[in-house]
N, C-alpha and C positions, 0 to 999 in steps of 0.2 A: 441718558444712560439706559440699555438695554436691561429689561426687567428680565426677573432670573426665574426659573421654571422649575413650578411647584412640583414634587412631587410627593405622594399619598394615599392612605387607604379611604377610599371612597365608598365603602360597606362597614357596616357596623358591628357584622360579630364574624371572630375567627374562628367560629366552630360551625358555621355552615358549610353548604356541598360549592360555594363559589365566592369568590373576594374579587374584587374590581382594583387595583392600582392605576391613578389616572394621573398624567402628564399633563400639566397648563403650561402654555410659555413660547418663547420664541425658539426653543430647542429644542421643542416637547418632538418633533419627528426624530430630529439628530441623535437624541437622547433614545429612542425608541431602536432607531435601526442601528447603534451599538449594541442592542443586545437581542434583537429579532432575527433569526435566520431567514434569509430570503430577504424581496421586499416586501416593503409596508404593501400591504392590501390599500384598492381605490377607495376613495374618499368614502367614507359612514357603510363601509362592508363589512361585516364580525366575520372575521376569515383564521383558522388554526394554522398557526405559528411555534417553533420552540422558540424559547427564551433561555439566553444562555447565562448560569450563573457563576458564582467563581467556584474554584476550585475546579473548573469543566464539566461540572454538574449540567442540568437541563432542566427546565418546568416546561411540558405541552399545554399551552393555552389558549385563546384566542385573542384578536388585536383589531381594535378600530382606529380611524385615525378620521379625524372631525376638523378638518379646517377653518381658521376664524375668519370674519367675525361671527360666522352662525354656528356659533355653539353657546355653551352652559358659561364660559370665562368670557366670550368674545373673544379669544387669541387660539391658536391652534392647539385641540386638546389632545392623547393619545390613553388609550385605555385598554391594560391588559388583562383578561377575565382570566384569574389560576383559581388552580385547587385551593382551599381555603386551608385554614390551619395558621395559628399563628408563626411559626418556625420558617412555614413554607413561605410564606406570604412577606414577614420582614428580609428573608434573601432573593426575593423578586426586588421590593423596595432598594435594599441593598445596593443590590447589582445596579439600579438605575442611579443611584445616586454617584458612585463609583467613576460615573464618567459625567460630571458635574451638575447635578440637580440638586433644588435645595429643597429641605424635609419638610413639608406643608405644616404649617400651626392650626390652632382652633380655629374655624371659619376662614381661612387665607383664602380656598377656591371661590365662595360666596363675595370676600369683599375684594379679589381682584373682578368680579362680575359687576360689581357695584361701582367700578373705579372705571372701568371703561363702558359703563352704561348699559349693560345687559339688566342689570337691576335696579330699580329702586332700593333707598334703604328700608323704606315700607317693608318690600316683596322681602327683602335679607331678612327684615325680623318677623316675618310671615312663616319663612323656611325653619328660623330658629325654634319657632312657636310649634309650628307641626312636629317639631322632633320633642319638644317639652310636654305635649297636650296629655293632660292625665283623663280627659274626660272625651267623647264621640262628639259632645256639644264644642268646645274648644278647641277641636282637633277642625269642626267646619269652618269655624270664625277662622284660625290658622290658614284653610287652605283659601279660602278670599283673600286675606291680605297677600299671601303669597302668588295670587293670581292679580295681581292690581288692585283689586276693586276700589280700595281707601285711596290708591295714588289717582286714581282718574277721579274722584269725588275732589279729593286736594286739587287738582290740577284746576277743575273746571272754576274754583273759588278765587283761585290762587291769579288764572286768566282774565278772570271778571278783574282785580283790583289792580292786573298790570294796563288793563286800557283805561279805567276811571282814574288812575294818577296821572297815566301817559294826558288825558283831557285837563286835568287840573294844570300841568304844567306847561301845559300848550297857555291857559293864560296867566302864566304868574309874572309875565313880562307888560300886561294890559289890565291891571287887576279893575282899573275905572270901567272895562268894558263889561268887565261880570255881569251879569242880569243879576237878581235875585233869585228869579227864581230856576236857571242853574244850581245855583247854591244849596237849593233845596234840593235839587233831582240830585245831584250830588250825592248830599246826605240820603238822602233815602236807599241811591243805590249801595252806600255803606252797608247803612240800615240791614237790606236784605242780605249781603254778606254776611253781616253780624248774626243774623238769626239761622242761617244755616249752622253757623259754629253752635251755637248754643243748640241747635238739634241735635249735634252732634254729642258733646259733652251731656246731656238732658240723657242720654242714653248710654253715656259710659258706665256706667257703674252696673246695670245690666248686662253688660259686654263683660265685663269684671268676675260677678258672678260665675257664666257660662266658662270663663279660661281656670276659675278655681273651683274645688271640691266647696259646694253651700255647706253651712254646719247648718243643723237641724236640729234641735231641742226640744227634749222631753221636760214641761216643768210642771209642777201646778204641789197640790197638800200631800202630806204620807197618806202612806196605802190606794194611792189614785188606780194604782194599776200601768204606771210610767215601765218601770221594767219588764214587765208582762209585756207591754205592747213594746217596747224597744225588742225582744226575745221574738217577737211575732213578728215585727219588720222583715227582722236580720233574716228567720227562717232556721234560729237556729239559740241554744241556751248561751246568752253571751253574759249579760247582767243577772244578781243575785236576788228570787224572790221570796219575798215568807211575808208573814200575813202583821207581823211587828211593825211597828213603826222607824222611822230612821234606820232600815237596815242598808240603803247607798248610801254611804257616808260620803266619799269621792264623784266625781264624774267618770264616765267611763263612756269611751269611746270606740265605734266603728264605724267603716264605711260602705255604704247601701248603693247598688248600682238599681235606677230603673230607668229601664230602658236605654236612651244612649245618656241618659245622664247621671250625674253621681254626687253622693253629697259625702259628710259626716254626719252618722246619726249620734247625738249625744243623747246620754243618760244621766240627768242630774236627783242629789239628795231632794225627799220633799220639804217645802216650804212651810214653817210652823215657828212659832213662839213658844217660849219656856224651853227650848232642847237643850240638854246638856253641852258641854265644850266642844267637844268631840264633833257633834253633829250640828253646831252652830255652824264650825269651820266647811262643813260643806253645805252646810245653806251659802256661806258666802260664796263658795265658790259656785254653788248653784248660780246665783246672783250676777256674776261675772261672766258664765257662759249665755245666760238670756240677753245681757245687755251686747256679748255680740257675734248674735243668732241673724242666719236669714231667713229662717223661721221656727218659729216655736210653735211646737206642739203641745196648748195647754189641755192639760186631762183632769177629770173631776168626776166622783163614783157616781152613781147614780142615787149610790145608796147614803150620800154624806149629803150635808146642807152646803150651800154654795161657799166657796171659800173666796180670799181676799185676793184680788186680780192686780192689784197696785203694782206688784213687779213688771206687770207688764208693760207698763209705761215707761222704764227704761229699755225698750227694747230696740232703740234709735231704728224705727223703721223697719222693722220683721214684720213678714209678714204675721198674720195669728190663725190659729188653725183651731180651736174648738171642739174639745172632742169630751163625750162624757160615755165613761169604760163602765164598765160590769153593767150592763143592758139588762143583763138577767134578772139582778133585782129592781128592775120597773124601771120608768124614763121619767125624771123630773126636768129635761133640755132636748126637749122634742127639735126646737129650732139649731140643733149640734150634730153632727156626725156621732153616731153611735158603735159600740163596739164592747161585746162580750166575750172575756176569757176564761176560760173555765177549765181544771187540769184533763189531758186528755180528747178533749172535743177543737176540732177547728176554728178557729177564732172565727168570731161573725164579724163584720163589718169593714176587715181588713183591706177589702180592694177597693171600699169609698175613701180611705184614707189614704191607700196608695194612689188614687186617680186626685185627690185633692194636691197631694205634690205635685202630680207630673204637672200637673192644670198651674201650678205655680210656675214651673218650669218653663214649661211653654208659654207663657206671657210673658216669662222673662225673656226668651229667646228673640222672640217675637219685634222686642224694643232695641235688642244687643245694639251697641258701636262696635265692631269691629277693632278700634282703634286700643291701641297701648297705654301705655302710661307715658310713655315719652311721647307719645302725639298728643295725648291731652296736655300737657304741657305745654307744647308748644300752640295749640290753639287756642290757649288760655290768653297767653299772651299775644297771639293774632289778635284777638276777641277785643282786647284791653287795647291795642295799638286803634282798633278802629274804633271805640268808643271817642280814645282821643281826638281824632280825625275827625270825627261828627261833632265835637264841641269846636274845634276849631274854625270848622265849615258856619258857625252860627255867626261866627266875625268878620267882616268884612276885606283886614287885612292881616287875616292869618292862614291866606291860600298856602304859602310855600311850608307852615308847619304842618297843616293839615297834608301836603301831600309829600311831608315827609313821614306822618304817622300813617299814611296808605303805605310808603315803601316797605317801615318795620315788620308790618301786617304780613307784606305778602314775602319777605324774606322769612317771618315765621313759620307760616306754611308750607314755602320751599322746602325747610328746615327738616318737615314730615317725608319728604322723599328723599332729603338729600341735597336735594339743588336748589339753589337760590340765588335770585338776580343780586344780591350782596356781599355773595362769595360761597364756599363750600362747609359746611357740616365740619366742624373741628377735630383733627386727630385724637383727642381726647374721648370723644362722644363715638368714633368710629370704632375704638379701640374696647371703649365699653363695650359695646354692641356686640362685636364678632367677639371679643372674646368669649361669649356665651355659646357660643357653637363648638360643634363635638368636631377633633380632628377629620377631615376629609370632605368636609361641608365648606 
């Protein structure tokens, strides 16, 4: 059955000086020179053309015409550049669909690119990702997976486990010929399989971090000086100071861009015994933002005696950052990041503090995976199919299950691109996927 040809707005805002309508399909020319005066211009030439609407109306635009399979769909694409404007731009649409095109859904260009092979599913949720990216760090991760780099890393994994099964089943007809120690080369060359994935996953959650805003936590006793220094981050009076005890009752939140990267800065209630109701409830929820910070900024005066760090300990894994405020009256944490606010005067020591983030930052980056959360998943259970495979490999006649826990393996990893020697990626999973795409993608 002839597939039916997309058409769509391919730009993202109709209040700019230009909009794109692009043609995918087996019609996409047919479709184009119903409503192009003249002919279509030669192949990939941006050449002005009118475009004829209804009523006898006119839009002057211009017209490329991209024969497949080298283009963005693989099938032949057509693209006419008008005036933007929403009004003008859905009677360009219009008029094209008028003589049989059907109206592009969320992601439809993308996942007909994916269906005839121009894409991995990788590279599709790579594209999704770049349009999602809230951060300059996540917007880079985005553009690797959407340049390959994770589907050639899967591939070359993916290669290794189709020829060490391809070996296993070459003897599951001779199994008395096996050596031993095949058996073992065998498993070992598992083995190295399996430790690629877990470098993989070893570094997800740093990849994690860089696709989302870090929260950042101000916590430690009243009167440390937490909103002071959150007011000095920001650059600006966001949180409420005065020199009283419990006067943040709540947390209160913004977000801190440095450099290409970005977090949430919180500001939580100080931590103390005896407070009244009031301000218990936002100790608790002080509590609850430390337990999940990706790093906390514990502050402590210089002018108070050390206080209890025990919260700290639910911080599952935040980084700690050390900091003791009002410098002014004297240093009893020489081995801490120092910082004096005083009303009126520049805060001292604010750019060691902001250089201790970046420095967090950048180690985090440093470790990123690239990969998703639907490819950690699916490596997981690569990971888990080849454990299997290696216990099996310990028995003598359990070749044919072992090299059937090699084929789950690498039909798992397929799974990360899309293609797998077990079949394809389920309409289900396809459907989740693109749906997250903005029409014309």
């Amino acid at each position: 059955m002839e597939r039916e040809t997309l058409v769509g707005v391919a730009t993202g805002r109709p209040d700019g000086g230009v909009a794109i309508v692009r043609l995918s399909g087996p019609r996409a020319r047919a479709l184009a020179e119903a409503v192009v005066e003249g002919e279509l211009p030669a192949s990939r030439r941006l050449v002005r053309r009118r475009i004829q609407l209804a009523g006898g109306e006119h839009e002057d635009g211009l017209v490329v015409f991209m024969p497949g399979p080298a283009s963005f769909t693989g099938e032949d694409v057509v693209e006419l550049h008008v005036h933007a404007g929403e009004r003008n731009v859905a009677a360009v649409v219009r008029a094209v669909l008028e003589h049989g095109g059907r109206a592009a859904g969320a992601g439809d260009f993308s996942r007909r690119a994916f269906e005839l092979g121009r894409l991995g599913l990788d590279q599709a949720e790579g594209i999704a990702a770049i349009i999602g990216a809230r951060t300059d760090a996540a917007l880079a991760q985005a553009r690797r997976l959407a340049a390959g780099e994770l589907g050639r890393d899967v591939e070359l994994e993916r290669r290794g486990l189709v020829e060490l099964r391809a070996e296993l089943e070459a003897n599951l007809d001779f199994p008395e010929d096996v050596d031993p120690s095949d058996a073992r080369r065998w498993s070992d060359e598992a083995a190295e399989r399996a430790a690629a994935i877990v470098r993989w996953l070893d570094r997800f959650e740093a990849g994690r971090r860089a696709r989302t805003k870090a929260r950042v936590v101000l916590a430690g006793p009243p009167n440390a000086g937490k909103s002071s220094l959150f007011n000095a981050l920001l650059g600006r009076p966001r949180a409420l100071v005065a020199d009283q005890p419990g006067t943040t009752r709540d947390y209160v939140e913004a977000e801190l861009e440095l450099d290409r990267y970005g977090c949430v800065l919180v500001d939580t209630a100080g931590l103390r015994e005896g407070a009244e109701a009031i301000e218990q409830a936002g100790v608790a929820l002080s509590r609850a933002q430390v337990e999940g910070a990706d790093v906390v900024l514990w502050i402590e005066a210089a002018d108070a005696d050390a206080a209890d760090d025990g919260l700290l300990a639910e911080a599952r894994g935040a980084a700690i950052v050390r900091i003791e405020s009002k410098r002014d009256h004297g240093c009893r944490r020489p081995e801490q990041l120092g910082v004096s606010m005083r009303p009126g005067v520049p805060t001292e020591g604010l750019d060691a503090v902001r250089e201790a983030l970046r420095g967090w930052f950048r180690s985090d980056a440093e470790q990123a995976w690239i990969g998703l959360a639907r490819h950690r998943e699916r490596a997981c259970e690569a990971l888990a199919a080849l454990e299997e495979a290696r216990e099996h490999l310990r028995h003598d006649d359990r070749l044919e299950l072992a090299a059937f826990a090699l084929g789950v393996a690498e039909s798992r990893l397929g799974e990360i691109t899309g293609r797998s020697a077990l079949g394809p990626v389920g309409e289900e999973v396809l459907a989740s996927i693109f749906a997250r795409f903005c029409i014309g993608k």
